[in-house]
Every structure is written in C-alpha cells, then in structure tokens.
C-alpha atoms as one frame of an Amber mdcrd trajectory, in Angstrom:
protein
 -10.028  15.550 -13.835 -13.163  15.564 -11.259 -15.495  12.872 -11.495 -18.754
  14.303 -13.463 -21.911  12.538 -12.423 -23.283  12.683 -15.620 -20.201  10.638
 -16.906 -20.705   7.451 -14.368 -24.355   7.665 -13.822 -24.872   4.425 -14.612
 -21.798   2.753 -13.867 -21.192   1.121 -10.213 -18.856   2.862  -8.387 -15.977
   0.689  -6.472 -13.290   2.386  -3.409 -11.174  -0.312  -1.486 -13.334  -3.284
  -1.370 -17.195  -0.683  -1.425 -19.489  -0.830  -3.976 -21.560   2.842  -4.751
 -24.593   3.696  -6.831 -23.155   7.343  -8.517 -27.217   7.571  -8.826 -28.214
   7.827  -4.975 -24.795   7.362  -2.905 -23.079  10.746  -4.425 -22.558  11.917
  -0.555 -21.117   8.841   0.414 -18.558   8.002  -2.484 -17.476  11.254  -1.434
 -17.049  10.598   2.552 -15.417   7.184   1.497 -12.891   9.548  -0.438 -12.100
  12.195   1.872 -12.001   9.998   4.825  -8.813   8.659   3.626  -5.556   9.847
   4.219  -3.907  11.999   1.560  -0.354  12.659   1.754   1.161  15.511  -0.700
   4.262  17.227  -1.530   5.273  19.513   1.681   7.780  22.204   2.385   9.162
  23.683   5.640   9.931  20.585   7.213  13.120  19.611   9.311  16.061  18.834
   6.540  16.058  15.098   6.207  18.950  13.792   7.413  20.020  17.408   9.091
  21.106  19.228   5.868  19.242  17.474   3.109  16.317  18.611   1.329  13.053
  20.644   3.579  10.654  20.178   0.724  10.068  17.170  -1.654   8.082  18.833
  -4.491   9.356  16.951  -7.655  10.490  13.801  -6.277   8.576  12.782  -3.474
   5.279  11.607  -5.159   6.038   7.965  -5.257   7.190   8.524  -1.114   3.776
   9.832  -0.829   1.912   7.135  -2.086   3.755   4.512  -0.500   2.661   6.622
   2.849  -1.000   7.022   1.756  -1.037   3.249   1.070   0.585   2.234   4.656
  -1.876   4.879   5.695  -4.978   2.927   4.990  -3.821  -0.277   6.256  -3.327
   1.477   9.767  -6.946   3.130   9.459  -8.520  -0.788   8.742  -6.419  -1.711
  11.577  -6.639   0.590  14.114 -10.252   2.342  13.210 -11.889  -0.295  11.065
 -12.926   0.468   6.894 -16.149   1.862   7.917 -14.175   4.852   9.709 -15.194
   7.865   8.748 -13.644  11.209   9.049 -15.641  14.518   9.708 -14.279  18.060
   9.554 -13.955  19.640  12.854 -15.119  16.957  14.381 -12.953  15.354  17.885
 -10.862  12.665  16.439 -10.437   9.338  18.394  -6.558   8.962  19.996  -6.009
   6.058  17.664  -6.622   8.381  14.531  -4.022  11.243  16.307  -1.673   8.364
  16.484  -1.907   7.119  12.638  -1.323  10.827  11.997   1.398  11.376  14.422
   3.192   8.283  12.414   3.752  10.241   9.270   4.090  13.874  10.241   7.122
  15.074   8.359   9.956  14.874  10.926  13.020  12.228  11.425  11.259  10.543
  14.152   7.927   9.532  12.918   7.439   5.702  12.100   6.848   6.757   8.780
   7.654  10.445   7.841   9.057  11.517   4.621  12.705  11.807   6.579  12.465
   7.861   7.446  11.174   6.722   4.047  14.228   8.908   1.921  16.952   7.563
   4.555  15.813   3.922   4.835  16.006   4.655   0.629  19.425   5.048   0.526
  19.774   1.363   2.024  17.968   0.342  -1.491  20.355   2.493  -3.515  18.285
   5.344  -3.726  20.114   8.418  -2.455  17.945  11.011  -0.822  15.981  13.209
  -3.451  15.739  10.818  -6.151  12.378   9.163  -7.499  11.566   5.551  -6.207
   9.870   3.088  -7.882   6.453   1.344  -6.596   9.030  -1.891  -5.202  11.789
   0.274  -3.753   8.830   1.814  -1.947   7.365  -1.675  -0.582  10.559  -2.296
   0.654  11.495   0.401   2.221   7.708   0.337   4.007   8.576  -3.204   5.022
  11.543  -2.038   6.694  10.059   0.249   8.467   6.988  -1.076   9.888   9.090
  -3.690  12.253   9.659  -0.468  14.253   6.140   0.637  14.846   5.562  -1.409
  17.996   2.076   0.164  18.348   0.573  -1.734  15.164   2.541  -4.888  15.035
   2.449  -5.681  10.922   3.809  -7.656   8.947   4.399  -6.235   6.161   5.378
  -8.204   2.832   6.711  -7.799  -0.310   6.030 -10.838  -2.444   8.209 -10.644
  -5.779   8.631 -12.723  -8.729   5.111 -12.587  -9.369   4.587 -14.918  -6.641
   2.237 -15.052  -3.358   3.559 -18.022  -1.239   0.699 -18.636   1.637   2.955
 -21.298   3.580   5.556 -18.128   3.409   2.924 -15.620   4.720   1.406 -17.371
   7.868   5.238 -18.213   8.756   5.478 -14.868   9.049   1.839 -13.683  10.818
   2.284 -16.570  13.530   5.999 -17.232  13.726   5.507 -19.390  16.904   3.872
 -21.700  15.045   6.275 -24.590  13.679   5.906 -26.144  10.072   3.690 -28.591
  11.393   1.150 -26.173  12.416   1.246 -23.783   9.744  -1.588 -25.411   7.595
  -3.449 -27.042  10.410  -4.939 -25.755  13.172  -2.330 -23.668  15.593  -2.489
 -24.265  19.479  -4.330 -21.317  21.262  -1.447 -18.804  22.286  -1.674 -16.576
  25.119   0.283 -13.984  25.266   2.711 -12.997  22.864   6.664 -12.611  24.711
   4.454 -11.293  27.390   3.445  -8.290  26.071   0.185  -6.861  23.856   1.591
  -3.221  23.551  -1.098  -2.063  20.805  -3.645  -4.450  20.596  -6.367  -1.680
  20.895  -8.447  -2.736  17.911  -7.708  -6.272  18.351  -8.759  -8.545  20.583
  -5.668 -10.368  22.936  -6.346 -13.531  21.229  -6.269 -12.115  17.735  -3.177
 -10.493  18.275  -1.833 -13.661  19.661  -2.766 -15.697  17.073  -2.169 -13.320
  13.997  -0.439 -10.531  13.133  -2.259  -8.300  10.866  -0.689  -8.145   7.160
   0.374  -5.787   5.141   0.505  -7.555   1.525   2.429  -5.534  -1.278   2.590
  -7.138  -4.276   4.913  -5.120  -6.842   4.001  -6.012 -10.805   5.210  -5.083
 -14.169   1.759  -5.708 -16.294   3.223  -5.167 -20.002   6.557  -3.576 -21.441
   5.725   0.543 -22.099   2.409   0.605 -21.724  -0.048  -2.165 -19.764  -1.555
  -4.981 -21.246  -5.323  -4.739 -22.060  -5.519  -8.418 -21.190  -5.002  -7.623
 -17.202  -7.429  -4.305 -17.222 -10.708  -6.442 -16.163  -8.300  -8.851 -13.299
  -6.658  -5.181 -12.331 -10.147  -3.505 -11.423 -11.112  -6.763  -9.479  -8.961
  -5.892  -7.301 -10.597  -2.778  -6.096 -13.650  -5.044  -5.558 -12.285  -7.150
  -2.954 -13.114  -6.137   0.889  -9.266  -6.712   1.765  -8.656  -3.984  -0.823
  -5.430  -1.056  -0.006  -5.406  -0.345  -3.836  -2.795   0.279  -5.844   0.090
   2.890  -6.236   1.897   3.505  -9.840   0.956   6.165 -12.012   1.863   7.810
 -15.551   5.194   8.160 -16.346   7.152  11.333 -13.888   3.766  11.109 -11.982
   2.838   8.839  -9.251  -0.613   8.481  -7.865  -2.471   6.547  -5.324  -5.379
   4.486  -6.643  -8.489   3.843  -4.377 -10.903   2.666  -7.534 -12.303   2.425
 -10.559 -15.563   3.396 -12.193 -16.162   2.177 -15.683 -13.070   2.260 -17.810
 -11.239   5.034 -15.441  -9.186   4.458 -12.298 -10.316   6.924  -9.491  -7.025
   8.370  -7.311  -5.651  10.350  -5.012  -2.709  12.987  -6.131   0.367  13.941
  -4.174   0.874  16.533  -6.474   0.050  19.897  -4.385   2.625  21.264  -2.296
   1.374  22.029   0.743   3.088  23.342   4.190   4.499  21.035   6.171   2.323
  20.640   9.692   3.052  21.098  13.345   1.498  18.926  16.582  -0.907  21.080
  18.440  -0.563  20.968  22.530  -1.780  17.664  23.678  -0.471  16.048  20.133
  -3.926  17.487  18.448  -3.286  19.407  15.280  -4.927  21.023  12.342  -5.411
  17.915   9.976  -7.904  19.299   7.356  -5.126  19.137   4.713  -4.839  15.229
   5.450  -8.144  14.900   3.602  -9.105  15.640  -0.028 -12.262  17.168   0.381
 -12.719  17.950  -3.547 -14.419  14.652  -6.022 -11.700  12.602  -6.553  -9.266
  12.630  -9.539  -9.650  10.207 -12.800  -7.774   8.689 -15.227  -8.109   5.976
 -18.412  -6.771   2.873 -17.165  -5.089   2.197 -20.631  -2.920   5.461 -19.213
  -1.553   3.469 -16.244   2.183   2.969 -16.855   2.384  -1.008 -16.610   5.295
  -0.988 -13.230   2.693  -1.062 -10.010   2.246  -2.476  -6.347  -1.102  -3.949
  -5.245  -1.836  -3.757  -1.649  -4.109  -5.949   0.522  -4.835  -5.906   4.367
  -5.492  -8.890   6.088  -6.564  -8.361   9.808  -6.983 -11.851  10.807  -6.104
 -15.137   9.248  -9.532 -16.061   8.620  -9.360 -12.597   6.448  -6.439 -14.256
   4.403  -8.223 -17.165   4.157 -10.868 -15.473   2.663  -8.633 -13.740   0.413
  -7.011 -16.468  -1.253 -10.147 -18.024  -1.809 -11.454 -14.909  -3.811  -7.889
 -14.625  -5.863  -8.322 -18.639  -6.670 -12.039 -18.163  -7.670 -12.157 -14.664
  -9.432  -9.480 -14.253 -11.514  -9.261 -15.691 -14.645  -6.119 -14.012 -15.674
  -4.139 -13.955 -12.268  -1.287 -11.234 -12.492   0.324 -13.136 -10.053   0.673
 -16.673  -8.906  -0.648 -17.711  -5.607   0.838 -21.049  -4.283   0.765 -22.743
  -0.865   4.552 -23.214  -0.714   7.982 -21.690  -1.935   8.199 -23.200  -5.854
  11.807 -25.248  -6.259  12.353 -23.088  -9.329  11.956 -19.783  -7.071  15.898
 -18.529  -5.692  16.913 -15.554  -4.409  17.523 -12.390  -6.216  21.418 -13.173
  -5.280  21.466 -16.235  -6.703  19.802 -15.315  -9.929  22.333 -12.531 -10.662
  24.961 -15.069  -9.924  23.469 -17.562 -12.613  24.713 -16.666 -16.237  22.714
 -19.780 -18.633  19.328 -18.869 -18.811  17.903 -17.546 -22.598  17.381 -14.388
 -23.567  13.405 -14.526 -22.749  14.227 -14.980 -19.145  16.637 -12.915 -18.814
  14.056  -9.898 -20.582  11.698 -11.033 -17.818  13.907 -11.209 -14.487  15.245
  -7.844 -15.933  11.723  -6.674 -15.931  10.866  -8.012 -12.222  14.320  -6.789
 -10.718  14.669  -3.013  -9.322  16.767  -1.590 -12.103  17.483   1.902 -10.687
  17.699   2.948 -14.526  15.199   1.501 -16.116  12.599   2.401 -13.117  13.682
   6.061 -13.623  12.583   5.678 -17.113   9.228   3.812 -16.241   8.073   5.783
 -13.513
C-alpha cells in the first residue's frame, strides 16, 4: 500500500528520529526512505552451510529485517543519519564496507548464511521462521566479530533497560566505581583503534557505540491500543533504528509512522542474490527501495516486536534515557539504573516451580517459545 499524498497531507511525517511536512518535503521523505538499506528475499546464493537452502523466499523475512535493522545502526555509525544515498552516484568505502557485511555468502559479518547458522545455536534449525528476539540474539552474537564497527549490541529482556548494565558493557574498563561518575580519560583501547573511522580516538576509547534491541510482547493476539501513542514516540526520537515485527507469517521493517499507519520496508520480493564487482564495487541499486514506502494500520501490528535504538556516544544515551523518563507516559518497558533483586536469569526462572498462574502467563509470554512464536509471527 503506497503512501498517497492526499491521505497524509496534513499529518507530520516521522522516519528514525526526522520529522517531514508531506505538504513541501515529498522529495525528501522519499530520499530519507530509499537511502536506507533494504534487504529482501534472494536466490542463487552459496547453500548455507554447503548443502542447505540457496534461496530464503518464505522464511527468511524476519532474517531480513533483523539485517535491515543492524543495517541502519552501521549507516549512523559509520556515515552519520544525514547520509544520503544517490543512484549512480560513487559511494564512499565506508558505505562498500556496510554492504560488503551482508552480501549473501558464509563469510560476511552478517549475511543470511551467518544469521541461519548462528540460529541453530538458539534452536532454530536452518529454514525455519525466527521470531523478532531469536533475531536480537542472534545479531548480538554476531556483531562481537565485526572488528571494523566495534558494537555492543544488547538485548535487554524482561521488559527491562538496566543503564548501570549498559555502560558496563560500552566502557568495560571502567570499574563499578566509575560507572555513574565521571570515567578517567582512556587512551587507547588494548592498543589498537582498528575502525574508528567515524569516531574520533577518544570516543572510541571512551564508548563503544550501542546497539539497543529491546524485544516486547505489547498485548496477547493482537496489540494493546493503550501502547499505540508510546509505540509511535518511538519513531520520534533522534536515536531512533525502528522497529521490526509485522502481521502474522509476514515480517516487516518499520522506519515510521504517519497518522494512525506505520510506514515500512518489505522483505517480501525475491530478488537475485548479488556479486562484488572488481575492486569490491558492485551493482547496489536493489539495496534501495526507490518506490513510496509501504503502509499499514498500526492496530494490524501483531503485538511480539523489537525496538531498536543507536547510541553513538554516551552523552547520546544520556540523552536517551532522559527522553524515555520524560516522554512516555505509558513506558512499554522499564528503565532502571541498576539490575532489580527480583530480576534472575532465564535459567533460574525455569528452575523455579511456585509462582501463580499470572506470572507464569507473563514469563511464558516474555520467554522464546519456539511454538508459540511460530504461531505469533
């Protein structure tokens, strides 16, 4: 469903963190769009894993997503949100490089062949549908070997942002002391700044960018009207990835909103798998949807999702927990500045048997059931 202009004239248009007039700023709501990376369905690519599948049409939306997603984060880190792409224009190395990570071959940082095979180490055998958490994960996993962008990437479950948990992890030379207060200047880090090309030394040294997924269930079969207005906030905040979820069999990306209607990207074309040009250039006008975006009603969302936020510097998450504690009146999740005693592990809460029925309908509901996630998404 193409955005109509005569259907959002008057409503503000909002991509990952912008704000557009659809009155005057038609061109550049559609720039924003197409400069982002769009990962689809492909076919003709290596087999994953050497005999497995060479196409993942009908099962590889969600795998898409979660690459489109990671995608964005590396664009704000490597070429900045203002980035914008331009057909048959030169690209810039660092843009080759994002590209190079997810071309659809087994050693990519972050092909379709690494994302099924890390899978199978969340119980998700090659070829089946993943979930927007399994996803996360597996992206978390990941991103410790891309040495070039040094993320963190986290997954924070149970509902439950822990900041003390976060900055632990984005300066781990700090000690506990330090975490809140202010951290001695660093100089380099273990001697070596290997892709620091968009940062400066003593950014890098001090922080390493985020990656913050947050995975949510927002209702039981169909999402709760009370978290629609908190859910398109998010869009509106400059650390925005957006979301990924979808309608149930059908995953999409989510960039926006405009009015009631969540504006998205769709995995759903199958298109043929590409090849590096000499020099590591290559054809990459199918990395870009250069048609208006798609649409949906919000109220269509299916309820399981993962929210994504970049943070390049820790002034950045600073400035994002300040806009979580301040704009949302209905949080969907619970920011705190240290772990909560009543938070365990996801081992120990399978091993505990005496908790009511309510809780255990609501852990049940956070945890990665492989069958009920099937069913969901």
């Amino acid at each position: 469903h193409p955005i109509s202009p005569t259907q959002i004239s008057t409503e503000p248009v909002w991509i990952l963190g912008n704000e557009y007039s659809a009155l005057t700023e038609k061109e550049e709501i559609l720039s924003d769009v197409t400069s982002r990376l769009w990962f689809t369905y492909r076919k003709s690519f290596p087999p994953i894993g050497g005999t497995g599948p060479t196409s993942d049409t009908g099962w590889g939306c969600m795998l898409r997503c979660g690459q489109m997603i990671l995608g964005q984060a590396l664009m704000c880190r490597h070429l900045g949100r203002d980035w914008r792409w331009v057909r048959g224009q030169k690209q810039r190395q660092e843009y080759i490089s994002i590209l190079n990570a997810f071309i659809d071959k087994k050693d990519s940082y972050y092909s379709i062949h690494q994302i099924a095979q890390m899978g199978v180490g969340e119980g998700k055998p090659i070829g089946q549908w993943y979930g927007p958490n399994t996803v996360a994960q597996v992206l978390k996993k990941l991103a410790v070997f891309d040495t070039w962008s040094r993320l963190v990437v986290h997954v924070a479950m149970d509902n439950t942002v822990v900041i003390e948990e976060i900055k632990r992890l984005c300066m781990p030379w700090l000690d506990k002391a330090e975490v809140f207060g202010e951290p001695e200047r660093v100089g380099e880090l273990n001697g070596c700044l290997e892709g620091a090309c968009a940062l400066s030394e003593e950014e890098v040294a001090l922080w390493k960018p985020l990656v913050l997924l947050i995975p949510l269930r927002l209702g039981l079969s169909d999402i709760n009207g009370a978290y629609i207005e908190t859910l398109k906030k998010c869009f509106m905040l400059p650390q925005s990835l957006g979301v990924i979820g979808g309608k149930p069999n059908s995953a999409h990306y989510f960039i926006g909103y405009v009015g009631g209607e969540l504006i998205y990207l769709d995995p759903h074309t199958t298109q043929t798998a590409v090849e590096p040009c000499e020099h590591g250039q290559f054809p990459d006008d199918t990395y870009h949807c250069q048609h208006p975006p798609c649409r949906m009603h919000i109220c269509e969302l299916d309820p399981s999702i993962a929210v994504g936020f970049f943070c390049r510097t820790e002034d950045e998450f600073d400035d994002w927990c300040m806009r979580i504690r301040r704009v949302y009146n209905l949080p969907m999740f619970e920011l705190v500045d240290s772990q909560p005693s009543h938070l365990v592990g996801v081992d120990a809460i399978n091993l505990t048997p005496d908790f009511s029925d309510s809780e255990r309908l609501e852990r049940f509901f956070d945890s990665e059931d492989e069958e009920f996630e099937i069913l969901s998404l």
